[in-house]
C-alpha positions as CSV (number, residue, x, y, z in Angstrom):
1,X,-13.0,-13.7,-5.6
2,X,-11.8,-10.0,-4.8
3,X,-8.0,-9.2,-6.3
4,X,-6.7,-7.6,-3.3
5,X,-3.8,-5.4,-4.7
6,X,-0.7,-3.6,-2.8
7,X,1.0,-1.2,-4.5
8,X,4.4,-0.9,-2.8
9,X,8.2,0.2,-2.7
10,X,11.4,-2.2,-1.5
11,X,11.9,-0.7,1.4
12,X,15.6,0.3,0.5
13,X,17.9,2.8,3.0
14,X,18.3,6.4,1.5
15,X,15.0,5.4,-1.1
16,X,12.2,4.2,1.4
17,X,10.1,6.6,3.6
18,X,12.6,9.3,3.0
19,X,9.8,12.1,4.0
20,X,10.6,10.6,7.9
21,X,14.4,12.0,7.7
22,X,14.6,13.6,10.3
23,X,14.3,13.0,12.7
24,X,14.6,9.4,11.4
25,X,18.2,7.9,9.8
26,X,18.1,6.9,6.3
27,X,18.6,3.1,8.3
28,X,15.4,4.0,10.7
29,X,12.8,4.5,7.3
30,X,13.4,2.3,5.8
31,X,13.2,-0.5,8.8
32,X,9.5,1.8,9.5
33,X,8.9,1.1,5.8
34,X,9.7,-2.8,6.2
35,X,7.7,-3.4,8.9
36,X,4.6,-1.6,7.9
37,X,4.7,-3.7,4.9
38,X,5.2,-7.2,6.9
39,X,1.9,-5.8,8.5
40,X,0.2,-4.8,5.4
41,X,0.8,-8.1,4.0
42,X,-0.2,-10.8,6.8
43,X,-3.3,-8.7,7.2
44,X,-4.0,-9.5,3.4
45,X,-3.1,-13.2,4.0
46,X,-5.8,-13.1,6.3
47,X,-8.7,-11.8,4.0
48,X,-10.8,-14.6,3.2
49,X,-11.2,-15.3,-0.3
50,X,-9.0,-12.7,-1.9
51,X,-6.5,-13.3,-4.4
52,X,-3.3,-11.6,-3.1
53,X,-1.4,-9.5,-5.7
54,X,1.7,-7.5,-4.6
55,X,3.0,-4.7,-7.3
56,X,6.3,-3.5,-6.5
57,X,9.1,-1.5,-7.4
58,X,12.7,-1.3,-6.3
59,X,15.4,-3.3,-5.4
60,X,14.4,-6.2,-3.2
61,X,17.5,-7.7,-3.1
62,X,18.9,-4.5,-0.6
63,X,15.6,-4.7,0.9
64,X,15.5,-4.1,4.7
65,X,13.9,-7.4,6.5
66,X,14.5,-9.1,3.0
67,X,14.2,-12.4,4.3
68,X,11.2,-11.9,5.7
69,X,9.6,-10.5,3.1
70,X,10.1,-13.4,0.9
71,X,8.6,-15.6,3.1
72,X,5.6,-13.4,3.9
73,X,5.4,-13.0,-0.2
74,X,5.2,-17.4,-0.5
75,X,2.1,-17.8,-2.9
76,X,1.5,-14.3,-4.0
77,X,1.4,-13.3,-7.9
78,X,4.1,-10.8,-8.1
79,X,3.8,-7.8,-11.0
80,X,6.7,-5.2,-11.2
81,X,5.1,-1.8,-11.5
82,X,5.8,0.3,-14.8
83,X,4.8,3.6,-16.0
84,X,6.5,7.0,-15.5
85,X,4.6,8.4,-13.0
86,X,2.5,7.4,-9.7
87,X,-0.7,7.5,-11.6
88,X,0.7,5.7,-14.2
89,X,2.0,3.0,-12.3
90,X,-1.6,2.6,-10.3
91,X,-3.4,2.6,-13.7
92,X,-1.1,0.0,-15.1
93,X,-1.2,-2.4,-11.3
94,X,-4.9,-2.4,-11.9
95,X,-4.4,-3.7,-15.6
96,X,-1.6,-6.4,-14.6
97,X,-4.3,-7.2,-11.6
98,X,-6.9,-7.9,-13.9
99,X,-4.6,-10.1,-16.1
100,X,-3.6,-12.2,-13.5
101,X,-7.8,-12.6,-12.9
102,X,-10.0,-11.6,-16.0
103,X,-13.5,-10.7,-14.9
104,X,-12.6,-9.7,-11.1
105,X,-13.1,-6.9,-9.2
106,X,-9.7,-5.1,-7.8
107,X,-9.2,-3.6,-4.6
108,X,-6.2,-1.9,-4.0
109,X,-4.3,-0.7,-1.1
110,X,-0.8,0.7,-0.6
111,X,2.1,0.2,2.4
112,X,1.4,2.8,3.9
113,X,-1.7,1.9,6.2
114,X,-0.1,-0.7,9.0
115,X,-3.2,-0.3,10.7
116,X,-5.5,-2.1,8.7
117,X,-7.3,-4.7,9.2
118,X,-8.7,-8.2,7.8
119,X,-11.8,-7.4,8.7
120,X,-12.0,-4.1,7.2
121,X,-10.4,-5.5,4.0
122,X,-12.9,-8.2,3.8
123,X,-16.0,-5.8,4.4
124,X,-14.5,-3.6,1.8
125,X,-14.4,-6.4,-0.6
126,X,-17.7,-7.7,0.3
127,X,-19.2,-4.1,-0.2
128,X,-17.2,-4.2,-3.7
129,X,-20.0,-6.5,-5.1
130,X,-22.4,-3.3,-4.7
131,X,-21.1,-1.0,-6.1
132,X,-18.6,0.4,-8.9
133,X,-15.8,1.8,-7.0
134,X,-14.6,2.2,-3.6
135,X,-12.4,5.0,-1.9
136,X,-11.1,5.0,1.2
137,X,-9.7,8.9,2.2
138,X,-6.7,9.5,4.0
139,X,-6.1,12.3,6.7
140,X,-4.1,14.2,4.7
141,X,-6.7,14.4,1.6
142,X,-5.2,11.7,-0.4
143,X,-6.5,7.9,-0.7
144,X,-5.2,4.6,1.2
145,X,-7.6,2.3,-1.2
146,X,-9.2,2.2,-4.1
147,X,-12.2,-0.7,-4.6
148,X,-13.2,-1.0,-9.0
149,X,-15.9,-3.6,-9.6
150,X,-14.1,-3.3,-13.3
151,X,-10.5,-2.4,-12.7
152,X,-10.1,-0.7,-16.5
153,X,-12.1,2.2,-15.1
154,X,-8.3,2.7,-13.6
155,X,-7.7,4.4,-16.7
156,X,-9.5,7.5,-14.9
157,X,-6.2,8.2,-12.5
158,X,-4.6,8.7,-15.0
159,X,-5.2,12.4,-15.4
160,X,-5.1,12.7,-11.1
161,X,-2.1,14.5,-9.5
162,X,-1.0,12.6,-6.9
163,X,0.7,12.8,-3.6
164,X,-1.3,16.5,-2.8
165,X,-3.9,18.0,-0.9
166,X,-6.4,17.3,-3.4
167,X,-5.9,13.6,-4.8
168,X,-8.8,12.2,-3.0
169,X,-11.3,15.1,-4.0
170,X,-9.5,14.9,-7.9
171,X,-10.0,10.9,-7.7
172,X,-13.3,10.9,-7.0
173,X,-13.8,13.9,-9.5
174,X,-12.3,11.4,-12.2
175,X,-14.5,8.5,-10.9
176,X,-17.9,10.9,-10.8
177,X,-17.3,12.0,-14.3
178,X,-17.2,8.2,-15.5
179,X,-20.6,7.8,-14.1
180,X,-19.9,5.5,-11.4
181,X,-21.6,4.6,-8.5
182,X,-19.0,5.2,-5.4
183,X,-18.9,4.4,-1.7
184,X,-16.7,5.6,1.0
185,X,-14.5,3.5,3.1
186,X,-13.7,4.5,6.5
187,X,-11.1,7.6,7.0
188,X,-6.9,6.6,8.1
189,X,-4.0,7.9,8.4
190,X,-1.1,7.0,6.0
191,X,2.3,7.3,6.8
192,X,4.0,9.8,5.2
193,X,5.5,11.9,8.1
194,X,7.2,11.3,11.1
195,X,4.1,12.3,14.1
196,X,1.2,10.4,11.2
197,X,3.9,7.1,11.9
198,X,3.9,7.6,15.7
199,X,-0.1,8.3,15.4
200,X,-0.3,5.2,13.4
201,X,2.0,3.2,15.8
202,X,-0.4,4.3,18.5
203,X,-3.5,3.2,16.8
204,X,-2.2,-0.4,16.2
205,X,0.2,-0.9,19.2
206,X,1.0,-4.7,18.8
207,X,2.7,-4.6,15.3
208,X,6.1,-4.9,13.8
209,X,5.3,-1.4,12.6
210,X,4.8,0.1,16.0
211,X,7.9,-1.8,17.1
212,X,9.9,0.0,14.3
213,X,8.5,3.2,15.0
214,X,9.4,2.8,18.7
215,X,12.9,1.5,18.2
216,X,13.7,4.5,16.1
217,X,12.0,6.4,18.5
218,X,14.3,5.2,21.2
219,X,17.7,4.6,19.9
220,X,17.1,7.8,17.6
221,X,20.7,7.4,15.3
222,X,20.2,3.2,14.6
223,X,21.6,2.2,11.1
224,X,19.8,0.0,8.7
225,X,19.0,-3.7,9.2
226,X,21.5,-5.2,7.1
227,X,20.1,-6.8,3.8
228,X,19.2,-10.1,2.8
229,X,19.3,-10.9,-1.1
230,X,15.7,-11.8,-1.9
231,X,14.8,-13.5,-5.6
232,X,12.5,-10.8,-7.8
233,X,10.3,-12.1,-10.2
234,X,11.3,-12.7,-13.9
């Protein structure tokens, strides 16, 4: 069995998807953020035979949709990211993955692709038993997944900038020079600006992401959903 692994952010006003302001509120990204991590997570709870992993950081308690994020969360294994840094925070979700299942491969994807699919999770698992890593390249030259048939060869992001141009070619640098044998997953956009959201919202019309996306399209100064305290692990 596949760990399937999100790496994630409470979607919290004024912290969440702050590159969409403006012309988004504060209120609007982090609703956007919300509800493309509702559909990042029911399309991992309908993976066959993954184990579902969330590793998160923030304040879920002034979470946006709180309430229905902990439902959605209901038999997940819940790890709070550490490190100082992005990479070190994906280095260290992969480790806290493989404790939770010693011996398993770890595919990992972030909140930032609403679009995706069970299927194409599922293939990309399948396709894990083949080779040593996955990487699935975003639009903007970074990556929305990473596959590792061992997930200590995580150590390797370590040394990657991230959040530029170049993460994807650097990631794959760092996976190359480990001698590993790597496969592409298909291209997609990841949210990170206000026209990739609408693109997104486009490309998968009948979510609660492209509902968010269109709300805030339409009332253009909406506030924040109000909060509901949710429990975060111990």
């Amino acid at each position: 069995m596949t760990v399937l692994l999100v790496v994630a952010k409470a979607p919290v006003p004024g912290l969440a998807k702050t590159r969409l302001c403006p012309p988004a509120t504060p209120g609007q990204a982090a609703a956007v953020a919300a509800a493309a991590l509702l559909d990042t997570l029911d399309a991992v709870r309908a993976t066959p035979g993954v184990l579902p992993v969330l590793a998160w950081t923030g304040d879920l308690t002034a979470a946006v949709r709180a309430a229905q994020l902990r439902a959605a969360l209901a038999g997940w294994r819940l790890v709070a990211q550490r490190g100082s840094g992005l990479a070190d925070r994906l280095a260290n979700a992969h480790a806290d993955a493989a404790a939770l299942a010693p011996g398993r491969p770890v595919l990992q994807i972030g909140m930032d692709t609403p679009q995706v699919t069970p299927d194409l999770l599922a293939a990309a698992a399948r396709r894990l038993g083949t080779v040593d890593a996955l990487l699935g390249p975003a639009a903007d030259g970074g990556w929305w997944a990473l596959g590792l048939a061992d997930p200590r060869y995580a150590e390797a992001l370590r040394a990657v900038p991230m959040s530029t141009p170049s993460t994807g070619r650097l990631t794959r640098a760092a996976l190359h020079a480990r001698r590993l044998r790597i496969a592409a997953l298909p291209e997609l956009t990841d949210v990170d600006t206000w026209p990739a959201a609408r693109s997104v919202a486009a490309a998968a019309p009948g979510g609660r992401f492209a509902a968010a996306v269109s709300g805030a399209s339409v009332s253009g100064a909406a506030g924040a959903a109000p909060a509901v305290p949710i429990r975060t692990p111990a």
